[in-house]
C-alpha positions in Angstrom: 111.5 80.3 112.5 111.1 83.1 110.1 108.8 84.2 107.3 109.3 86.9 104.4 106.6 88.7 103.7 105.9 90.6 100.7 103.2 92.0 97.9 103.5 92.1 93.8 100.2 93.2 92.2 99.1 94.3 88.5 95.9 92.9 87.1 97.0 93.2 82.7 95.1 93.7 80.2 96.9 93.2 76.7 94.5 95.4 74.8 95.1 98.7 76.8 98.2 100.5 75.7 99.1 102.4 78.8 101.9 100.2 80.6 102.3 101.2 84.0 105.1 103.5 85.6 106.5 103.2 88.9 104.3 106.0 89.2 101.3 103.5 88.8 101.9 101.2 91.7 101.6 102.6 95.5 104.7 101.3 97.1 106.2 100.5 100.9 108.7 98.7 101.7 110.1 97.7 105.3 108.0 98.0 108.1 105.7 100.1 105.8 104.2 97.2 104.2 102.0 96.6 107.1 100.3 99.4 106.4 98.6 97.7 103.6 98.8 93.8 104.8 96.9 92.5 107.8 99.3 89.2 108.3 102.0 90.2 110.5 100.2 89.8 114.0 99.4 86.3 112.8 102.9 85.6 112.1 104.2 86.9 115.2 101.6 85.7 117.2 102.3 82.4 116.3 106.3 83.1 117.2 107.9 83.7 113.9 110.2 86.2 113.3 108.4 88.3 110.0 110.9 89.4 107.6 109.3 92.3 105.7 109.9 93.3 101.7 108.0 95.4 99.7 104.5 96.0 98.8 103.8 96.8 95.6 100.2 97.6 94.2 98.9 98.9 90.6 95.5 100.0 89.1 94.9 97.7 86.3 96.8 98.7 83.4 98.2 97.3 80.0 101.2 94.4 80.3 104.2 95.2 82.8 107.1 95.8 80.8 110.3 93.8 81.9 112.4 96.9 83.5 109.5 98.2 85.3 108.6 94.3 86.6 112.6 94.2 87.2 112.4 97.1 89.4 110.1 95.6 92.1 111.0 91.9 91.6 114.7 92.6 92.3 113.6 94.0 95.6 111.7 91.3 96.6 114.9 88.4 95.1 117.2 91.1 97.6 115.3 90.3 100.5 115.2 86.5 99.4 119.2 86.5 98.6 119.5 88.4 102.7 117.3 85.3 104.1 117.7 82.0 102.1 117.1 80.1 105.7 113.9 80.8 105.7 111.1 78.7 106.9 108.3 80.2 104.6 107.0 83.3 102.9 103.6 84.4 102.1 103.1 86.5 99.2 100.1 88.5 98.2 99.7 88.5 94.3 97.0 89.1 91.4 97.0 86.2 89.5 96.7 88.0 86.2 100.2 90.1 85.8 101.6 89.5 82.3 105.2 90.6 81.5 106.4 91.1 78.3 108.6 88.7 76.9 108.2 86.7 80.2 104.3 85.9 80.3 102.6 85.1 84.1 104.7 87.5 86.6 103.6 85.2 89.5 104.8 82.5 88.2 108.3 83.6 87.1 108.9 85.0 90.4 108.1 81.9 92.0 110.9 80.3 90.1 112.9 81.9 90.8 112.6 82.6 94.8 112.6 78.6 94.4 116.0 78.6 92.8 117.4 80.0 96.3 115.5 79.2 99.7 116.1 76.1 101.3 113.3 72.9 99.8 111.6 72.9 103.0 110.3 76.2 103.1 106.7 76.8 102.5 105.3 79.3 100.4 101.7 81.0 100.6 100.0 83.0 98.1 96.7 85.1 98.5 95.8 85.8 95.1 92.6 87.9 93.3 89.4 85.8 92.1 90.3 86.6 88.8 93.8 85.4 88.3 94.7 83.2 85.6 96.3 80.3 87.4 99.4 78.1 85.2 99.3 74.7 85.3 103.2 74.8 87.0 101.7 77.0 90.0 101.0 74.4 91.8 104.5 72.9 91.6 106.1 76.1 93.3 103.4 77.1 95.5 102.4 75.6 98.6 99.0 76.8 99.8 96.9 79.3 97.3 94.3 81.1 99.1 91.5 82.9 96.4 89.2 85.4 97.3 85.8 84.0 97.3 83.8 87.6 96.9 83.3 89.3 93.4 82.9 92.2 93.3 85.8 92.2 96.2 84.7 92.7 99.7 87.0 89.8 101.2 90.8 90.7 100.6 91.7 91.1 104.2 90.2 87.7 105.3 91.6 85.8 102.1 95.1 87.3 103.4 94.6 86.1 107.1 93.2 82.6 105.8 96.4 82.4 103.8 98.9 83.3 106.8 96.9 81.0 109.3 97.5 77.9 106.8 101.2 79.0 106.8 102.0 79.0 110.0 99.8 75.8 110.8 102.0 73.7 108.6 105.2 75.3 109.8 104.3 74.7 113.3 103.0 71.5 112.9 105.5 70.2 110.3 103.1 69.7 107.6 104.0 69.6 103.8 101.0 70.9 101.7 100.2 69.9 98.1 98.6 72.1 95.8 96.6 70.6 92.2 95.8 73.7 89.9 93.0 72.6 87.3 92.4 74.4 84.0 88.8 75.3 83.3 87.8 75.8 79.2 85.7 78.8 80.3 85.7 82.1 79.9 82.5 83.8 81.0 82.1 87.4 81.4 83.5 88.7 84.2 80.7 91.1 85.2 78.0 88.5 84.8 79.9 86.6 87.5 78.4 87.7 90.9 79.4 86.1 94.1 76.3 87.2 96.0 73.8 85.2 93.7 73.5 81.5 92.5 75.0 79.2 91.3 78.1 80.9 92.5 77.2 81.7 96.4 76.3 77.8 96.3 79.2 77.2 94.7 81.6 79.5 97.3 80.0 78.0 100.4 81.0 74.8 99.4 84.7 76.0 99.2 84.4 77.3 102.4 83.0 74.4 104.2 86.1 72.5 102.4 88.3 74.7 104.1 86.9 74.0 107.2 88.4 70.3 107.8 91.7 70.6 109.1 93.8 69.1 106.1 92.6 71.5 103.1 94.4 74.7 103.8 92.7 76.1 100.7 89.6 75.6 98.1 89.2 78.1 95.7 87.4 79.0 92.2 89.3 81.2 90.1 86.9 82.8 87.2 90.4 84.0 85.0 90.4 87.0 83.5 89.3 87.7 79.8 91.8 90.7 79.2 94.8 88.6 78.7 95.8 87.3 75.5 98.0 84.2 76.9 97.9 80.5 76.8 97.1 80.5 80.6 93.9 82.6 80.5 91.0 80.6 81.5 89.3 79.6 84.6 90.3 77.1 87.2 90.3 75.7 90.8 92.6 74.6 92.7 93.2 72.7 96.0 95.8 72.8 98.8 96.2 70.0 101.1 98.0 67.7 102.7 97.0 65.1 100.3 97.7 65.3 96.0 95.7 62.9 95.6 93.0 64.6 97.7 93.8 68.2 96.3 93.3 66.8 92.8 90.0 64.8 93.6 88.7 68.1 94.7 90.2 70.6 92.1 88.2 68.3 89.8 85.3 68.1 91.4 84.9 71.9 91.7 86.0 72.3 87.9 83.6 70.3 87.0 80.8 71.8 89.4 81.6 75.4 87.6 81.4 74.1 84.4 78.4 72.4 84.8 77.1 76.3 85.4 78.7 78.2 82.4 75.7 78.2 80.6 73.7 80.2 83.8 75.8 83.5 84.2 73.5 86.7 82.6 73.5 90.0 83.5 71.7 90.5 86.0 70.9 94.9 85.0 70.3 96.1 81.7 72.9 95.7 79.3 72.7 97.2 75.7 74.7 98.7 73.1 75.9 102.7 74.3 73.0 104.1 71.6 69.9 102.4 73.7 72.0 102.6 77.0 71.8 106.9 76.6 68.1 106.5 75.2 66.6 104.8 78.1 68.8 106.4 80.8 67.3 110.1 79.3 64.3 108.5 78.8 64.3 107.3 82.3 61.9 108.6 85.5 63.8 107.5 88.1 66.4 110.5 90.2 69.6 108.9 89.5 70.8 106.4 86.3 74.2 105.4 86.4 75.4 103.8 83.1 78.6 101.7 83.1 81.1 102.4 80.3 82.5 98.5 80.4 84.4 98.7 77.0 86.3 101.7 78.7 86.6 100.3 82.0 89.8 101.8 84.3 89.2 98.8 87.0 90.0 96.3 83.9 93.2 98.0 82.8 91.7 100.2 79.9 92.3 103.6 79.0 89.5 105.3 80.1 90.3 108.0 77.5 87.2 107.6 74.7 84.4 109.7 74.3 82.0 107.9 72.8 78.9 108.1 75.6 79.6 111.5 76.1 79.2 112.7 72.4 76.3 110.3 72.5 74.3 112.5 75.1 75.8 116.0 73.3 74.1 114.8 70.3 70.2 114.4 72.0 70.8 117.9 74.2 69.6 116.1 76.9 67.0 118.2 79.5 68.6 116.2 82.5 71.6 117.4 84.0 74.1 114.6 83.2 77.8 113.9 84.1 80.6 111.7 82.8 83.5 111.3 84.9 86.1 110.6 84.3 88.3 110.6 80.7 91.8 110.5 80.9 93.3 113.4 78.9 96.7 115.0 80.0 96.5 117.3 77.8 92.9 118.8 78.0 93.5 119.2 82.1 97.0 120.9 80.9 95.6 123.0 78.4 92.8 124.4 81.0 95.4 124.5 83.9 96.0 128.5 83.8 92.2 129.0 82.5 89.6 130.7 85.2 86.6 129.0 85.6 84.0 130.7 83.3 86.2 130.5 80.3 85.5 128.8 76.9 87.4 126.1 75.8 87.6 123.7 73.3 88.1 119.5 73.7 89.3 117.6 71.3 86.9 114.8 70.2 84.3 116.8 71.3 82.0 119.6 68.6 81.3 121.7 70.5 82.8 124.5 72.7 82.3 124.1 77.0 82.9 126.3 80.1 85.3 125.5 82.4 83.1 124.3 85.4 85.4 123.6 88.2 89.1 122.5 89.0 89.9 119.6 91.1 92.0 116.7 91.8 91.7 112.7 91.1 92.0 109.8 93.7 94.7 106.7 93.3 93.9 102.6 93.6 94.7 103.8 97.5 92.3 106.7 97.4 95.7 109.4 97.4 95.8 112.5 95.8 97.4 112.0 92.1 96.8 114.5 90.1 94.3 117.3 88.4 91.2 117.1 87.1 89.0 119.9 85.3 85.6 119.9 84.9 83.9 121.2 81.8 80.2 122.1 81.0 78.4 121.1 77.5 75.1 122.8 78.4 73.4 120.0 80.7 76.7 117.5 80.3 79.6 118.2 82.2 82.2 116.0 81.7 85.4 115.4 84.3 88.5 115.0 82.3 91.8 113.4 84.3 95.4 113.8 84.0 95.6 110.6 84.6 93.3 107.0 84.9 91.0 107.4 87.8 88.4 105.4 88.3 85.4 107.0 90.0 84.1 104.2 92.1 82.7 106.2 94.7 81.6 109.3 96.1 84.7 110.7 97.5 85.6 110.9 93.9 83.6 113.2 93.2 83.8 115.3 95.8 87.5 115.4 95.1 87.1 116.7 91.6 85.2 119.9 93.2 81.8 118.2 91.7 78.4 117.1 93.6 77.3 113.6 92.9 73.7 114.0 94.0 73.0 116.9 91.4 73.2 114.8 88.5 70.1 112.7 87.1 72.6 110.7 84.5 75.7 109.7 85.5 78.5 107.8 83.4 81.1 106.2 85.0 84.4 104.5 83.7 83.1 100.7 85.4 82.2 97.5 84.3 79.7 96.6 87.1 78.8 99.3 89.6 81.2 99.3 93.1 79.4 98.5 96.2 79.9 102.1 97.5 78.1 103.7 94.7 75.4 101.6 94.5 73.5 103.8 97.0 73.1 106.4 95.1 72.1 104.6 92.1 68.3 104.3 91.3 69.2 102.3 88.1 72.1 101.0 86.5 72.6 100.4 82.8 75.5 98.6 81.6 76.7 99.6 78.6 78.6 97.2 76.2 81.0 99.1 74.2 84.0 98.8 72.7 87.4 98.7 74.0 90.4 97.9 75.7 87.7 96.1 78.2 85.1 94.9 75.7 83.2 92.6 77.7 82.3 90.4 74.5 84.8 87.9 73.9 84.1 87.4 70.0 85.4 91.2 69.7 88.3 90.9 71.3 90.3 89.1 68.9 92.0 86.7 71.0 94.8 85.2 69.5 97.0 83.0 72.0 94.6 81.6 74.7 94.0 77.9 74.7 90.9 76.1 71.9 88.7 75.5 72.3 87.3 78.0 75.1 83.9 78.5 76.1 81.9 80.6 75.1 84.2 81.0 71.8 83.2 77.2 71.2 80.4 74.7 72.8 82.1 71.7 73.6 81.6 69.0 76.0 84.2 68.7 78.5 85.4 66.5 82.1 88.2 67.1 84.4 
């Protein structure tokens, strides 16, 4: 028997206005994949012959335009077209891709891989926690495995949970069903943390679902705010080998996280940008970090404004401070052929800096992509990027020719801190600007998602 294999991600975000490139998306196709997916010895262990496409991976970014979603979706429909006899396919998605003039990338695909393999074959997705699931998902995909982690530790297992339930059924002849139930909730996304109730109650009861031998998956999907579309909302959904049992318990856990929506707080400070700089100067401990969540590059925005760094310009701070990174092509262009030492002025910024240091800025996959230069504001030095980088860890950094540990403020580009910074934070302050990744719904302006929503409206509401 035979399995296709492949890998479409882009997490949108219809406020930011940068659309990704090909540049934007890490790309293998061919054996290559494998060097990002960790299914294939499942597959083949289990005696199917693994047809491989492409694997295709992008930072958060604004909506996929239709030729640049053309461009990887026609490789993956190629590799359908060469293999319409096949048995099954797992594909490893987002969940939250929009395409213009399209809507849900997932979905569409789906559709239209349907249109030519054979009705028997099975299709598994692994998909991100916070994908915005359709109602029709459930009508084209087979078994939907979620990761249960957030922030993300649990990719690689929600991959191999998804394979394993493929080849089960194959093997065993078993046709799964899968019930997708919409959840009126929208709660923000950094107040959502897997590691602390209600949620880790609410996860371990997914996973022990998983673990009788007829629910191939169990999983709460927490949507994804950015996306202005009729299918953005929370939702769980159930794959078994029952509909009637995958809706009974696609209810039941709807109805178990909306019981909760009222619960999820911030768990750090979280204050306008004005206090956010006052008490992080103000501050004894060695090392504040303060989160830029309006500006956020891990939620698709631009990561280009200025706004926490002319914040600390205007109190001359007496701590040394950093903010890294702002995307500006044409501030690292301008200071390209400039020695370090040399003035320089930014736009956006008053006053005139010193070229600190010259470096280079990490990729989603932690590759080299680009320049960075540093510049000095007295005690602020801010790291300006040719391009979105989101400096989620130390590496970062130390990439852009910049130590970490010498800093007593640092800004970062984030909505909540990433695991790998966290040890050198003594304090973290989340910071609740504006932007393409405002965290506060009521500003976003949502125009197209489904009313009433929570916390938009206060409703009562069953599944």
């Amino acid at each position: 028997m035979k399995i296709i294999v492949a890998s479409f991600q882009c997490e949108s975000n219809s406020k930011s206005t940068m659309h990704p490139t090909k540049g934007d998306f890490e790309y293998f196709a061919g054996e290559d994949i494998f060097k990002k997916l960790v299914v294939k010895e499942i597959f083949t262990s289990a005696g199917f012959e693994v047809v491989p496409s492409i694997y295709a991976n992008a930072l958060p970014t604004a909506t996929v335009t239709a030729d640049i979603y053309g461009y990887y979706f026609n490789q993956i429909m190629d590799t359908v077209k060469q293999n319409p006899d096949a048995d099954g396919m797992y594909i490893y998605v987002h969940g939250s891709m929009e395409v213009e003039g399209i809507g849900s990338g997932e979905l569409y695909l789906l559709k239209e891989i349907r249109k030519i393999v054979k009705r028997e074959c099975l299709i598994a997705l692994t998909m991100d926690l916070h994908a915005n699931i359709t109602d029709e998902l459930g009508n084209y995909a087979d078994i939907i495995c979620g990761y249960k982690t957030a922030p993300h530790v649990d990719q690689a297992e929600s991959q191999k949970r998804a394979a394993s339930a493929l080849c089960y059924c194959l093997n065993n002849s078993v046709k799964p069903y899968t019930y997708v139930q919409k959840i009126p909730m929208l709660v923000k996304g950094d107040t959502m943390l897997t590691k602390y109730e209600p949620l880790l109650s609410l996860e371990k009861e997914t996973e022990d679902m998983e673990k009788e031998e007829d629910i191939f998956g169990a999983n709460l999907f927490f949507g994804h705010c950015w996306i202005d579309a009729p299918n953005t909302s929370a939702s769980a959904v159930v794959s078994s080998t029952s509909m009637i049992k995958s809706e009974k318990l696609a209810k039941y856990l709807a109805n178990k996280l909306w019981d909760t929506r009222k619960e999820y707080k911030f768990l750090i400070e979280a204050e306008l940008p004005e206090e956010c700089v006052k008490r992080a100067l103000e501050g004894k401990e060695n090392r504040i970090f303060i989160t830029d969540s309006g500006d956020n590059t891990t939620a698709g925005a631009e990561g280009e404004k200025r706004e926490i760094l002319n914040l600390l310009l205007s109190r001359r701070p007496s701590k040394k401070c950093c903010v890294a990174g702002i995307t500006d092509y044409e501030t690292v262009k301008l200071c390209k052929d400039k020695k370090e030492g040399e003035r320089v002025r930014v736009k956006g910024i008053n006053e005139e800096g010193t070229i600190k240091k010259h470096g280079k800025i990490l990729g989603w996959a932690k590759e080299i992509i680009g320049d960075s230069v540093t510049i000095s504001f007295s005690d602020v030095d801010a790291v300006f990027t040719e391009k979105r980088s989101a400096f989620i860890e130390k590496g970062n950094f130390d990439k852009a020719g910049i130590d970490l540990l010498s800093y007593r403020v640092v800004v970062v580009k984030l909505g909540y801190l990433f695991e790998e910074l966290k040890p050198f934070a003594d304090r973290e302050i989340f910071a609740l600007t504006d932007g393409a990744s405002c965290v506060e719904l009521s500003r976003l302006g949502l125009k197209n998602i489904n009313r009433p929503m929570f916390p938009l409206e206060d409703f009562e509401w069953k599944a």
